[in-house]
NUSE-514613 format. One record per residue: residue in one letter; y, x, z of N, C-alpha, C, CB in turn. Coordinates in steps of 0.1 Angstrom, whole numbers, plus 2048, in hexadecimal, padded with zeros to 3 digits. Each point is the difference from the previous one (the first is absolute). Glycine has a CB too. Layout:
aYXZYXZYXZYXZ...
end
This chain:
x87FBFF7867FC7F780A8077F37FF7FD81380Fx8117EB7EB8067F48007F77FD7F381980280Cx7E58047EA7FB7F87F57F17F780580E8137EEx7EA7F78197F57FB8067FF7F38047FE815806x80C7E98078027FA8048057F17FB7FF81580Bx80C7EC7EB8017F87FA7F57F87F881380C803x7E37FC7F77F87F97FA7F57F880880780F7EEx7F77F681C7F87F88098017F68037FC80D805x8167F37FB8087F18087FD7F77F081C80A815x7E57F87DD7FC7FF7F77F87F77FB806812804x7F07F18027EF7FF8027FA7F78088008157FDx80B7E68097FC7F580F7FE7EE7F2818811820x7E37E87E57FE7F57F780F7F78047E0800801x8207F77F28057F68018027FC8057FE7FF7F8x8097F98168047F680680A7FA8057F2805800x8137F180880C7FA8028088058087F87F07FBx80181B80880980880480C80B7FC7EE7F9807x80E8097E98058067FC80D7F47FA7EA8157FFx8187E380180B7F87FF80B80480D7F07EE7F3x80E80D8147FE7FF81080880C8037E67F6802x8178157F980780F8048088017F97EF80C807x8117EE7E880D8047F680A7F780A7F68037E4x8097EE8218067F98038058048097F77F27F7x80781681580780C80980880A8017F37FD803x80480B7F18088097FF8117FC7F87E680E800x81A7EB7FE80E7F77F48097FA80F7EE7F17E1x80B80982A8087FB80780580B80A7F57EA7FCx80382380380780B80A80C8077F47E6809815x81C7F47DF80D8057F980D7FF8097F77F97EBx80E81881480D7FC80A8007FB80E8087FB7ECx7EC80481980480280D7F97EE80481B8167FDx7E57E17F58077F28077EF7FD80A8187F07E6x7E28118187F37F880B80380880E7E77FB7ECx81D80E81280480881080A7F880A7FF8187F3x80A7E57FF80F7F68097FD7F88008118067FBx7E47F27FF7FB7F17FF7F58028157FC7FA7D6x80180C82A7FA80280C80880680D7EE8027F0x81B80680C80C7FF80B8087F48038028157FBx7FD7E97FB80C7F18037F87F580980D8017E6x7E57FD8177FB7FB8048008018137F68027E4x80380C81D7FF80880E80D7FF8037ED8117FCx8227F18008097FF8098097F08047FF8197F6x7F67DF8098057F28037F88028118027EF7E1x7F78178277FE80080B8018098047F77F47FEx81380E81180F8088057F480880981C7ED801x7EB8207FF7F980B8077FA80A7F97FD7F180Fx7F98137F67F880C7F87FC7FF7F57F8805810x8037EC7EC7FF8017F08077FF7FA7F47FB801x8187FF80480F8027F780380D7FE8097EE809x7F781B80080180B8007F680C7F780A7F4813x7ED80A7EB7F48037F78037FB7F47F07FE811x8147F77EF8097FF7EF8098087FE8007EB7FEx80581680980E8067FB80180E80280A7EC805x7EA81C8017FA80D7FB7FE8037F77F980080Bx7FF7F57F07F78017F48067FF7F07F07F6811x81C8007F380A8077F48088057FD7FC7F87FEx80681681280480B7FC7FD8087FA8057FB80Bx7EF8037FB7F480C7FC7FC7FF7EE7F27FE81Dx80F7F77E07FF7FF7F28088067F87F97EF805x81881080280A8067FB7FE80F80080E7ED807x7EC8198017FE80D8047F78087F28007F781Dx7F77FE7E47F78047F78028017F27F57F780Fx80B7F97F18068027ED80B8078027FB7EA7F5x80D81980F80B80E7F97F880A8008167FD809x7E280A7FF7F58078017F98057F47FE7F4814x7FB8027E87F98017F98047F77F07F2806819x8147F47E48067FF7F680B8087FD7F87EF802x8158147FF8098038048008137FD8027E5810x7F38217FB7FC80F7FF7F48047F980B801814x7EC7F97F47F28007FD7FC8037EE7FE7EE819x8068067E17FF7FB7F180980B7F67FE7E5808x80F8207FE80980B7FA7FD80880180C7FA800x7EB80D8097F880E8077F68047F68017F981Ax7F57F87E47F68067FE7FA7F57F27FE80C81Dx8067F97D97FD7F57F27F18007FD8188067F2x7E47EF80C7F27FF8037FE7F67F87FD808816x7F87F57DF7FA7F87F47F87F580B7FD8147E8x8067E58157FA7F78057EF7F97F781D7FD80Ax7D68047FD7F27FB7F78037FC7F37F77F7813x8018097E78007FC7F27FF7F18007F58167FAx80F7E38017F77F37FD7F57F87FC80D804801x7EC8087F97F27FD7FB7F580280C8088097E7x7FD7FF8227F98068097F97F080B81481E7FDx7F47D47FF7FC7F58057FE7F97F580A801815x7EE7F27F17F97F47FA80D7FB7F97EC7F9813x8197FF7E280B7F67FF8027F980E7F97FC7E6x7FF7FF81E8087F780880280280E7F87F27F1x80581E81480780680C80F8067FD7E7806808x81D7F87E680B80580180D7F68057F68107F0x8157F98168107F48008038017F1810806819x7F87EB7E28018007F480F80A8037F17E87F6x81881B81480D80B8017F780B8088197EE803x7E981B7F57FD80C80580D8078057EC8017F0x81380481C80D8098027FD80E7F98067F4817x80980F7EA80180E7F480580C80A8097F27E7x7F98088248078098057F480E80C8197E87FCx7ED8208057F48098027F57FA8088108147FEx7E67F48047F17FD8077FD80380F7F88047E9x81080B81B80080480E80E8008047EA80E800x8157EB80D7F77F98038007F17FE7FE81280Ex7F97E77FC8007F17F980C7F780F7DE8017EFx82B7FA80A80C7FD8067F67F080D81980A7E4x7E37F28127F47F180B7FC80880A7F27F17EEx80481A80E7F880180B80A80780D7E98027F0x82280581080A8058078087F38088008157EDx8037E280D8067F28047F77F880B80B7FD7E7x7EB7FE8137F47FF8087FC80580D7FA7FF7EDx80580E8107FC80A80E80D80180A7ED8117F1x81D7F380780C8008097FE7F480881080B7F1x7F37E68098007F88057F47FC80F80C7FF7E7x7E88048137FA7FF80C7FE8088097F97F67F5x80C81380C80380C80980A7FB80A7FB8137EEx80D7EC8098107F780B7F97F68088167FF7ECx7E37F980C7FC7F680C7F87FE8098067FA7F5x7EE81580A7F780580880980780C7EE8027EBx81C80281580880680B8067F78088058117F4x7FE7E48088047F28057F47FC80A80D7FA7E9x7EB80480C7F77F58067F08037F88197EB806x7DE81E8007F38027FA7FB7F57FA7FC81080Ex8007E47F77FE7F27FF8047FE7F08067F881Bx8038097DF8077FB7F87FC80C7F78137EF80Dx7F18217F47FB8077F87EF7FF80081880E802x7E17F18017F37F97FE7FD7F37F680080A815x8077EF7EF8007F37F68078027F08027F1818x80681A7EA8087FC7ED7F88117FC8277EE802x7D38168077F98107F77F67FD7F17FD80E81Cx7FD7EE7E67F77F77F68067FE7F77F57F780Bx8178017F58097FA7F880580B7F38077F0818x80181C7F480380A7FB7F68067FB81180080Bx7E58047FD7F48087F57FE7FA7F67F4807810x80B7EF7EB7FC7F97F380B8007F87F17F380Ax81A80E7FC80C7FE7F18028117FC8137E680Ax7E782780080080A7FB7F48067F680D800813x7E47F67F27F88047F48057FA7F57EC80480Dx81A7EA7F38037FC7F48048087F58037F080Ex80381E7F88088057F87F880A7F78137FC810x7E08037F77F780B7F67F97F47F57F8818817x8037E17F17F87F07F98077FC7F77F77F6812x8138097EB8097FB7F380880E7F68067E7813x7F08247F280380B7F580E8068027F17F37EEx81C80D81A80A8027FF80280B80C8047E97F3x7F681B8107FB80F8097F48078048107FA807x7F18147FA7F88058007FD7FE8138068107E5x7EB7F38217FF7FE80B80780B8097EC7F37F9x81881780380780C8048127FD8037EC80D7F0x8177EB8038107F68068017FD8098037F77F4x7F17FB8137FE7FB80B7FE80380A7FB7F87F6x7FF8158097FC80580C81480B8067D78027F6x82780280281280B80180A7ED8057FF8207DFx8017D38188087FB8067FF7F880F8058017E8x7EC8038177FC7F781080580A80A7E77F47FAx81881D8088048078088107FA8017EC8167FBx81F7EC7F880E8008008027F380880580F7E9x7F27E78168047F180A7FC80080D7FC7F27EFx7FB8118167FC80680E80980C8047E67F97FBx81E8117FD80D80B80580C7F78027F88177F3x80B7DC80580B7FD7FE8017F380E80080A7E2x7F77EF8227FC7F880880580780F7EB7F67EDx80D81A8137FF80280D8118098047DE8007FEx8298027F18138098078097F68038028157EFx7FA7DF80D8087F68098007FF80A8007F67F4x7FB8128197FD80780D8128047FF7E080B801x8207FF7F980B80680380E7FB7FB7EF813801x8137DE7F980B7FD8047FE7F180D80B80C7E4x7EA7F18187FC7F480C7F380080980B7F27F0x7F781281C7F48038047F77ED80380C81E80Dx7EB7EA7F47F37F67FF8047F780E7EA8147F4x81A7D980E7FC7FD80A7FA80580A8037F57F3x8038098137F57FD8108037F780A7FE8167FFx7F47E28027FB7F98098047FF8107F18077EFx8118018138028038118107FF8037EA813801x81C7E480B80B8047FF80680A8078007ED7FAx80E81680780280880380180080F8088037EBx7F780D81E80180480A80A7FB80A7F680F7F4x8077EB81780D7F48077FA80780F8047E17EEx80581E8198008058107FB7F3804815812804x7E17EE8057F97F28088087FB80E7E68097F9x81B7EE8008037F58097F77FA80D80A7FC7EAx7FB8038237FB7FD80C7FF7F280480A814806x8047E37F47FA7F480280D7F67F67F280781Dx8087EC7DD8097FD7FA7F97F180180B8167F2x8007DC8117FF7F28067F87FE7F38187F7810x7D98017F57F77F77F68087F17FD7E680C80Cx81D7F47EA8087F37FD7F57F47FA81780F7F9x7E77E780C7F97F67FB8087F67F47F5803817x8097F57DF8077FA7F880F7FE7FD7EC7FB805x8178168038108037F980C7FA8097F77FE7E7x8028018288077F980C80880D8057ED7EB806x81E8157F680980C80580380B7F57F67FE817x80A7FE7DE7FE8087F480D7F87F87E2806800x82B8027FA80A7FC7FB7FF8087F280D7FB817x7F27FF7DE7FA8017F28098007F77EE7F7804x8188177F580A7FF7F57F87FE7F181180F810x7F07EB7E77FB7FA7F580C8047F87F07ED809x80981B7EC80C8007F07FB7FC7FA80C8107FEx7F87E47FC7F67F67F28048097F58007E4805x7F681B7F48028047F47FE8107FE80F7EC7FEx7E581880C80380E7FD7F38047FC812806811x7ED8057E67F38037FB8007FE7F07F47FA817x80380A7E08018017F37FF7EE7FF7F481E7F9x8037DE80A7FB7ED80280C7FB8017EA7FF80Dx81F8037FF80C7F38027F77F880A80E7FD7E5x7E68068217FD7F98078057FD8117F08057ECx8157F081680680180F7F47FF8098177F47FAx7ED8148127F28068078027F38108018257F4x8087D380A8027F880E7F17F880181E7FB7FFx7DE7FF7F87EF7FA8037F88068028027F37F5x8018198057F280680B80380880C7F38037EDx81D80081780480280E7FD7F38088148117F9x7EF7E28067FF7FA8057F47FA800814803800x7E08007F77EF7FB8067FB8078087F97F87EFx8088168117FF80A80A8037FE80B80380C7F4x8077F381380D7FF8078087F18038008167F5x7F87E180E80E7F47FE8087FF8087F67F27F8x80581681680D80080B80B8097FF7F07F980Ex80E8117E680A80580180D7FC7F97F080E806x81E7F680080D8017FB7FF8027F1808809816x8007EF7DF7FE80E7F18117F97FF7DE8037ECx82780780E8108047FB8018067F6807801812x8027FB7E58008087EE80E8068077F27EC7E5x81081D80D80C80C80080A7F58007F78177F2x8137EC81080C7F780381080B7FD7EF7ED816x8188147DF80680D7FF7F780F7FC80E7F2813x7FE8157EC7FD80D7FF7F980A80A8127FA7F5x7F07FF8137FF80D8127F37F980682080680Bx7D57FD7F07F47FB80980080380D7F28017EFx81380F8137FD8068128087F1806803825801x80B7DA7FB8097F880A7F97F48038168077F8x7E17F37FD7FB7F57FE7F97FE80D8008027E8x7F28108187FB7FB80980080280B7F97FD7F3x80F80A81180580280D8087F280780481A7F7x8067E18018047F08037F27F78028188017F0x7DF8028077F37F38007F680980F7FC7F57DCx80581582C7F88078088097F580F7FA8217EEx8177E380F8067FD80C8007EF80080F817800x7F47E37F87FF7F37FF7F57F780480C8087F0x7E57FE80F7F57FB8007FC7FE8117FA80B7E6x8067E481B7FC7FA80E7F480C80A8027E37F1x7F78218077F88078078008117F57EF7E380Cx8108277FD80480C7F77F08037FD81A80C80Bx7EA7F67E87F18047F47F780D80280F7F77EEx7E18098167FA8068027FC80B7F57FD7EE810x8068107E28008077F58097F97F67EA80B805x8167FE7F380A7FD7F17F78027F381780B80Bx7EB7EB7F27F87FF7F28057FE7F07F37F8812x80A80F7E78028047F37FA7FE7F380680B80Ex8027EE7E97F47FD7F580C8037F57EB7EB80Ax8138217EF80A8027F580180D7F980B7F280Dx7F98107ED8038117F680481080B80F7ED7EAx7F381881780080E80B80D7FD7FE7ED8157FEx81E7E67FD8107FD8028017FC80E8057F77E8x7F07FE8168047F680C7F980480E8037EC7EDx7EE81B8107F980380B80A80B80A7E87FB7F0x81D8108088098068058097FC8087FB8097F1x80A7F080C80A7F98037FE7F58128048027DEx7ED7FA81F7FA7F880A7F980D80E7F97E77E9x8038248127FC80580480880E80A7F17F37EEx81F80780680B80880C8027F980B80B8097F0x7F67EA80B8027F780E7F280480C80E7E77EEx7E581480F7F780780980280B8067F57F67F5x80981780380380A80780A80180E7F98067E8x8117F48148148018067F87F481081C7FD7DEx7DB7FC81B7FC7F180B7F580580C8017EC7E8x7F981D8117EE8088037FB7F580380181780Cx8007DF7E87F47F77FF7F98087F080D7E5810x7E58107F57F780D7F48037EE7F47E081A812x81B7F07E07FE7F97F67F37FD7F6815809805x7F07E97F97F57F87FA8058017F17F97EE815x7FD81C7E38028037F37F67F97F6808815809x8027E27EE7F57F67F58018047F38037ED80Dx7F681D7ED8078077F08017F37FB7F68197FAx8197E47FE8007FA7F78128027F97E97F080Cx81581D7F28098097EF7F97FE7F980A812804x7FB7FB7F27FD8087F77F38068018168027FFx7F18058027F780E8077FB80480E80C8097F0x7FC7F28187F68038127FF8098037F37F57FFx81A8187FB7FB80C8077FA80480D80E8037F2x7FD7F68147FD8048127F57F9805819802807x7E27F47F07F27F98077F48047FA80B7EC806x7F88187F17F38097F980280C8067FD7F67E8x80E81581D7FA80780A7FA7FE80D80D8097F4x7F97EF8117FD7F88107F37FF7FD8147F0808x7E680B7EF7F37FD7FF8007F47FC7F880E80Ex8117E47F48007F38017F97FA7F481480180Dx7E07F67EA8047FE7F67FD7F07FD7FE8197FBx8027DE8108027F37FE8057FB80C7F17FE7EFx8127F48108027FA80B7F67FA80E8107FF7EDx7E280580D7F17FD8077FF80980A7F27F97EDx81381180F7FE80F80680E80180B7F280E7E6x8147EA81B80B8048077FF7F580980E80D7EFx7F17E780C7FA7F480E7F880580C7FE7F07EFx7F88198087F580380980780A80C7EC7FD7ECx81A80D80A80680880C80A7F880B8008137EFx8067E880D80C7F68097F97F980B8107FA7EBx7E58008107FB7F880B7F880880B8007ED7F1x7FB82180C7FB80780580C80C8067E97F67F1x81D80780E80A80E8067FF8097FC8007FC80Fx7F78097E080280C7FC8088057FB7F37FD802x8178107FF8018057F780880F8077FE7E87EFx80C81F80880680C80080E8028047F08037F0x81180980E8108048018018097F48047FF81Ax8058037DB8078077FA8118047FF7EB7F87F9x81381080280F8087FB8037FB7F77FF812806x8107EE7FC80D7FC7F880B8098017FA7EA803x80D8137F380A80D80180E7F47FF7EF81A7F1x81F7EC8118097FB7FB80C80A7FB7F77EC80Ex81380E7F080F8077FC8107FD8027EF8027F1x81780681480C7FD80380A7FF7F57FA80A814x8097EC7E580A8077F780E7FF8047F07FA7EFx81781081580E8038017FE7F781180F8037E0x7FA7F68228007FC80C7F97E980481981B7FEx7E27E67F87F87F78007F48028098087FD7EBx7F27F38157F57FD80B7F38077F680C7E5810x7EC8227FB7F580A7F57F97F27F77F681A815x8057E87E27F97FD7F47EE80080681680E7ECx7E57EF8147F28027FB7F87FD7FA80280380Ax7F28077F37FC7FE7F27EE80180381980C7F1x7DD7EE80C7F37FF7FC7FB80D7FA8047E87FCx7FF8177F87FA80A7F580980C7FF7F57EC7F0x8158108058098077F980F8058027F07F57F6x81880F80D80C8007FA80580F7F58047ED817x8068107DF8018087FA8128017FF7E67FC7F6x81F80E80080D8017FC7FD8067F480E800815x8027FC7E67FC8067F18037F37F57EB81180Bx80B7F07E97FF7F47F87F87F680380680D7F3x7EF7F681B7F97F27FD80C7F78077E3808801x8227F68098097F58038077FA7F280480A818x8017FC7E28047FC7F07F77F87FA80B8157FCx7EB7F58027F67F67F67FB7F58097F78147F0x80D7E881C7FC7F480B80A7F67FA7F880E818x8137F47E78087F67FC8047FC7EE80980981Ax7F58017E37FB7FE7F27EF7FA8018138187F6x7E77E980F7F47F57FA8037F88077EC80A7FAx81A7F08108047EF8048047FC7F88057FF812x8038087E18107FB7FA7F97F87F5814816805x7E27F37F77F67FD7F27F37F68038048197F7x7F97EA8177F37F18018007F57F97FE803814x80E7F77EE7FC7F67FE7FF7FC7EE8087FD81Bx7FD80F7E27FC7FC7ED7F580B7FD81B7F87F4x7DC8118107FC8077FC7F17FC80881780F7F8x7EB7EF8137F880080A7FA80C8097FF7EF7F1x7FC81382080380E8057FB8067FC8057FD80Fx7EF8087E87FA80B7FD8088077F27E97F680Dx8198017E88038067F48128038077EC7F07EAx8178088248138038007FC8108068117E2809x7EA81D8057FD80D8047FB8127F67FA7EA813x80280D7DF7FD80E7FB8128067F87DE7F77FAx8257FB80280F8017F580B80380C7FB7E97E9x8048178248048048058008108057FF7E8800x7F781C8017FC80A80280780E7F57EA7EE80Bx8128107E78038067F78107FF7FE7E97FC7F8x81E7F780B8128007FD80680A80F8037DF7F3x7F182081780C80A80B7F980D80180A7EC813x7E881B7E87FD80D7FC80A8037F77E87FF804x81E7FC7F28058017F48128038077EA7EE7EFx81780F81881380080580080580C80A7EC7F7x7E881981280480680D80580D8027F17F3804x81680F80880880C8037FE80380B80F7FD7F3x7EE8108107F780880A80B80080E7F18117ECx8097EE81B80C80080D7FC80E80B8027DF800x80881F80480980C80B7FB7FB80C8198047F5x7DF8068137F97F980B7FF80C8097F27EB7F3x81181081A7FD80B80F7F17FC80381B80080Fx7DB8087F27F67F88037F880C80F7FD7F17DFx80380282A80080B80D8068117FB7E77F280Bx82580B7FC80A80D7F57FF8077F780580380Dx7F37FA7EB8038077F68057F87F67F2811806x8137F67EF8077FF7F57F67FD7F381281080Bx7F17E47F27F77FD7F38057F87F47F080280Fx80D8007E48007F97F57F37FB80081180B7F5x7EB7E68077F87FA7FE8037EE7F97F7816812x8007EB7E87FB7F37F87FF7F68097F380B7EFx8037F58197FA7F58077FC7FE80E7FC8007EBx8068018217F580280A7FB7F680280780E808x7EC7F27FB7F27F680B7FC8038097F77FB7F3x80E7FE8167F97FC8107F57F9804812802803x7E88027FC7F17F68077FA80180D7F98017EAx8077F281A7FA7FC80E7F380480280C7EF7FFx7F581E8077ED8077FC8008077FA7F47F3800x7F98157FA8098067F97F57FB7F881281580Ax7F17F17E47FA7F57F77F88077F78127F0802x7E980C7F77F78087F97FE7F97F07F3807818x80B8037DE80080E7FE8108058027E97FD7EEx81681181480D8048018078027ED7F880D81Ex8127F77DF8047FD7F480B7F37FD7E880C7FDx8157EE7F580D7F37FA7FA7F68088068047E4x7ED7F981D7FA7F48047F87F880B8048067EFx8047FB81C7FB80080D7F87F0805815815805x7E17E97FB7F97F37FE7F87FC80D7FE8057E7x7FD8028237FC7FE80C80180A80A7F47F27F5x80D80281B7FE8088097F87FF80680E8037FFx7E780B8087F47FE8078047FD80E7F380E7F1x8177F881480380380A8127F98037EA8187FEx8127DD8108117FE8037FD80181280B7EC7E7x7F381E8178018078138038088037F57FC804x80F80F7F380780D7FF8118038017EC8027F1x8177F18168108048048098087F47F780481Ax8047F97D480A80C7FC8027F77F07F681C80Fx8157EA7EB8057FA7FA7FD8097EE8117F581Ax7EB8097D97F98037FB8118007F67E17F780Bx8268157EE8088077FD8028057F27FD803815x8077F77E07FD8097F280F7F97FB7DE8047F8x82680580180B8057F98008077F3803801814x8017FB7E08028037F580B80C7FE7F87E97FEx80682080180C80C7FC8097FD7F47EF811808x81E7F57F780A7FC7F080680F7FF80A7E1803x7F182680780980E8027F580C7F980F7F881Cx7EB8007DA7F78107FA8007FD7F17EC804815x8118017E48027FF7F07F87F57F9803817801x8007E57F87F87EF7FB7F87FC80A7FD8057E8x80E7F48227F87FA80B7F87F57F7812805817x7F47F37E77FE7F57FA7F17FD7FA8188027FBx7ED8067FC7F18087F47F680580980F80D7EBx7F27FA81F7F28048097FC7F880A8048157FDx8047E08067FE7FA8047F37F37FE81680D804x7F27F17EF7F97F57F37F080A80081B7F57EBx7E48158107F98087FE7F380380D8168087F1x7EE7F88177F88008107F97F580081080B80Dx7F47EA7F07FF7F08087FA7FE7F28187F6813x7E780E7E27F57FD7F97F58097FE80E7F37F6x7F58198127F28037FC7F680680F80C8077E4x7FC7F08287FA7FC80A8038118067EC7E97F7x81E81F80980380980380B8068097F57FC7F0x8107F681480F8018048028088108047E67F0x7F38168147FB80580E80380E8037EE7F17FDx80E81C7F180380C7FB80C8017FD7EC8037FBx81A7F580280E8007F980C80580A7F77EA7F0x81382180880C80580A80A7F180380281F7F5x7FB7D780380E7F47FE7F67F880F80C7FB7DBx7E980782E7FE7F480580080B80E7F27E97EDx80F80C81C80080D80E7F97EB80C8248217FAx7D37E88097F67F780E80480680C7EA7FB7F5x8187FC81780280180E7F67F6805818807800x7E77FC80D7FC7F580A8087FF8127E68057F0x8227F180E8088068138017F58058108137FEx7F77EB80F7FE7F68088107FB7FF7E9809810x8227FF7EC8097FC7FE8098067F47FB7FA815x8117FE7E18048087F880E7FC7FE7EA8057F7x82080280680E7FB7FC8048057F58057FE813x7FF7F67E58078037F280F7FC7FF7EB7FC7F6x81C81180680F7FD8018047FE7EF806812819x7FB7E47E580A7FD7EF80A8078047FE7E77F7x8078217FD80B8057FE8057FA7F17F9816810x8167E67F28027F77F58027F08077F18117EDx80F7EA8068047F17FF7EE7F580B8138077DDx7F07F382B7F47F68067F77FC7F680F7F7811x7E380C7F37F57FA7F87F87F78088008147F2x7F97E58057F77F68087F58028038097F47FAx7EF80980F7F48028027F47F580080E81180Bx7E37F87F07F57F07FE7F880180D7FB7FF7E2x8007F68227F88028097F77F57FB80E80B814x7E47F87ED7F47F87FE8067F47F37F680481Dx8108017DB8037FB7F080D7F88037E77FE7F3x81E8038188107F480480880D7FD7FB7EA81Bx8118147DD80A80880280C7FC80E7F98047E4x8098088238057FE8058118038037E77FE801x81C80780D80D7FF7FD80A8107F77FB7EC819x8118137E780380D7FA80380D81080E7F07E4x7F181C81A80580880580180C7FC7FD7F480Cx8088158007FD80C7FC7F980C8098127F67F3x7E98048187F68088097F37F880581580C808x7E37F87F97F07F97FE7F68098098047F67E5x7FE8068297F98058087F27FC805815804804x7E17FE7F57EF7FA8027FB8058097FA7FE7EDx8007F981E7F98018097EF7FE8008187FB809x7DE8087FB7F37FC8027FD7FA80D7FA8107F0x7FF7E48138007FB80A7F27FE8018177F77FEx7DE81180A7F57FC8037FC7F78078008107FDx7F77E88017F97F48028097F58077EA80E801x8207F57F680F7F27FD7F97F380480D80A7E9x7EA7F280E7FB7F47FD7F07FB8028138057F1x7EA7F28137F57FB8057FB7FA7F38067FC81Ax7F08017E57F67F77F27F57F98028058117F4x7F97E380B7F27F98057F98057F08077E6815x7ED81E7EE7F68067F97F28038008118057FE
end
C-alpha cells in the first residue's frame, strides 16, 4: 500500500509546487518553522502566548517520542530514490530510520497544543502542518505509513501536556457576590499605588492610571514596608479614600490588598506584573474592563488567607506561600538578575538550591514530619501534583496544602521521577490537604518564609489562617 501510494504521489505533474514543498519541508528541519511561528504568536500576551508555549512543549514531547524511541524501536528503510522524479528529490537525504516520520509528529503536536488553547489558531496553522507532513511523502523521504504513525505520536503528544498543564480557562474563578460597592466616577475618592517598572516591558503604568482616573490620588512605593505606607497615606488623606488602587506585580498587590482587606475598603486591580496571577484568576484582564466595573459598582468578594509568623503582625498573601527552598531560590534569583536576567537567574537559581537543600523537621498540625518543601495556596489549585497553575474557585474558605516527603527512600529520586512523569499526585514522597487552618512548628534553627514570591521574615512557627471573602474586587 505504501509503495502504491507513493507512486501515485509520483505521477502527479510538474509544478511549482513541487519546489514549494521541498522548500518546507527543509524549513520544518529540527523543529525551526514551528519556533519561527511561536515566537511570532508569543509576542501577544494571553492565550496565544500561551498556545505558543504549549506548542513547544508538545514538540519536545514529541520529538523525544518519536525520534529518540520511535526510530530505535522500529528500523525502517526509508523509499528508494528512484521511486521519484529527479527533481522531487532533497539533494540531503536523511539516513536515519523511516518510522516514524519525526516532521509529521512536530507538526501535529504542535497544532494540537494550540488547538487546546485556542481552536482559531489551530485552524489557521493545520494546513500548514498538513502540508509539511505530506511534504514528507512528495520529496520521497517517507513512506505515507511514517506520516500517518508520526501524526497520531503529535496529536498524543499535543493532547499529555494536559497532565502536567491543564488547558486555560476562560472563566474566572468562583467569588462570593457582592451587595453593594461605591460607583466611582473619574477616580474621585480613589487613592492609587503605582510600582514603575513592573512587568516584563518596564513599562510605568501612571499614564494610563491617570487617563482613566485623573481625580484620583497616585503614590509610588517609598521604602520597604508598603502596608505602613499605606495605612499613613489612608490616615493622612484630607478626605478618607473610597477604594485603593493598584497597578503592579502580586508583591505589591498583596501588599495593597492587605491594607484593603484590614481598611474594608474594596480594590481597584490594574494587571501590570509579570504574570497576574491573582488577576487572571479574579478574572481581570485589562484596564477597560475594570473602569467599567468601578464606575458601575460592580464587582465581588474573595478569599484570602494569611500567616502568623512567631509573634509578628499576620502576613498576607494573594496566591501563594511556601517554606522550604523556594524562599532561597527567591533570594538567590534577586542576587543574579541583574547579570543574568529574571528568567535565565530564576532557573540557575533553582538548580544551585535543589542541589544543597536539606529537608526540615516540621510539626505539621501535630504531627511529626520530614519534608523538602511545603505549599500553601490561597484556594485551592489545580492540577493537583509539582505544578499547581489555576484557581477555579476563591469562595471556598480553604487553604490548598502539599508537602514534599524526605522521610521515605530516594525521596529525592521519586520525587524528580513523579514531577516528570506527571505522577506525583501517586507518589508516597507527595502528600495533598485542603483546611481552613494549619500550623507549622520548625524544629531547629528559624527559617524564612515566601509569600506571593517576597521572601519574608525568619521564624519558627507559621500559623495559616483562611479568611473568607476578606477582600472586595471591582470586576
Amino acid at each position: 500500500m505504501d509503495k502504491r501510494l507513493v507512486r501515485r504521489s509520483a505521477e502527479l505533474p510538474e509544478t511549482t509546487v513541487d519546489r514549494a514543498l521541498k522548500d518546507l519541508t527543509k524549513s520544518a528541519n529540527h523543529g525551526v518553522l514551528w519556533f519561527g511561528v511561536a515566537s511570532v504568536l508569543a509576542v501577544r500576551k494571553g492565550r496565544t502566548r500561551r498556545a505558543a508555549l504549549r506548542g513547544v512543549v508538545a514538540i519536545g514531547f514529541a520529538s523525544f517520542s518519536a525520534n529518540l524511541i520511535g526510530k530505535q524501536l522500529f528500523p525502517r528503510r526509508r523509499p528508494a530514490a528512484e521511486l521519484l522524479p529527479t527533481y522531487r528529490r532533497l539533494t540531503k537525504r536523511p539516513t536515519s530510520s523511516s518510522f516514524p516520520s519525526g516532521h509529521s509528529a512536530s507538526a501535529m503536536a504542535f497544532t494540537t497544543a494550540l488547538t487546546m488553547e485556542s481552536p482559531a489558531l489551530g485552524v489557521a496553522v493545520l494546513p500548514l502542518a498538513a502540508a509539511v507532513a505530506y511534504s514528507r511523502v512528495h520529496t520521497g523521504v517517507h513512506w505515507p505509513t511514517d506520516v500517518a504513525a508520526g501524526a497520531a505520536i503529535g496529536v498524543a503528544a499535543g493532547l499529555a501536556t494536559r497532565r502536567w498543564w491543564p488547558a486555560g480557562a476562560d472563566e474566572p474563578a468562583s467569588a462570593h457576590p457582592h451587595s453593594t460597592l461605591p460607583a466611582i466616577e473619574n477616580g474621585d475618592g480613589l487613592l492609587a499605588l503605582v510600582n514603575p517598572g513592573s512587568g516584563i516591558d518596564g513599562q510605568d503604568p501612571t499614564e494610563q492610571i491617570t487617563s482613566y482616573w485623573p481625580k484620583a490620588t497616585v503614590i509610588y512605593p517609598d521604602g520597604d514596608n508598603l502596608v505602613d505606607q499605606l495605612h499613613e497615606a489612608i490616615d493622612e488623606a484630607e478626605v478618607p479614600p473610597k477604594a485603593l488602587a493598584v497597578a503592579g506585580g502580586d508583591g505589591t498587590v498583596a501588599a495593597v490588598a492587605a491594607v484593603a482587606a484590614e481598611r474594608q475598603l474594596p480594590l481597584v486591580l490594574v494587571p501590570a506584573g509579570t504574570l497576574n496571577h491573582f488577576a487572571r484568576d479574579v478574572g481581570i484582564d485589562g484596564i477597560q474592563s475594570v473602569a467599567d466595573a468601578l464606575a458601575s459598582g460592580d464587582g465581588v468578594r474573595v478569599d484570602l488567607s494569611h500567616v502568623d509568623v512567631d509573634d509578628l503582625r499576620p502576613r498576607w498573601f494573594l496566591n501563594t506561600a511556601s517554606l522550604g527552598g523556594y524562599p532561597d531560590m527567591v533570594r538567590l534569583r534577586e542576587k543574579l538578575t541583574k547579570r543574568w536576567g529574571k528568567w535565565p537567574a530564576g532557573a540557575i537559581a533553582l538548580v544551585r538550591v535543589l542541589a544543597k537543600s536539606m529537608p526540615l523537621r516540621l510539626t505539621i498540625n501535630n504531627e511529626r514530619h520530614l519534608v523538602w518543601m511545603v505549599f500553601v495556596g490561597n484556594g485551592s489549585y489545580r492540577p493537583k501534583g509539582f505544578a499547581p497553575t489555576t484557581r477555579p474557585e476563591l469562595d471556598k474558605g480553604l487553604m490548598d496544602v502539599r508537602y514534599i516527603r524526605a522521610d521515605v527512600p530516594f525521596s529525592r529520586l521519586r520525587f524528580v521521577l513523579g514531577a516528570v512523569l506527571g505522577a506525583l499526585h501517586r507518589s508516597k514522597t507527595y502528600r495533598h490537604r485542603e483546611v481552613r487552618e494549619l500550623d507549622v512548628v520548625v524544629h531547629g534553627r528559624p527559617i524564612r518564609i515566601a509569600t506571593d514570591g517576597e521572601v519574608g521574615p525568619l521564624g519558627n512557627r507559621f500559623r495559616f489562617s483562611a479568611q473568607p471573602a476578606a477582600l472586595s474586587v471591582y470586576r
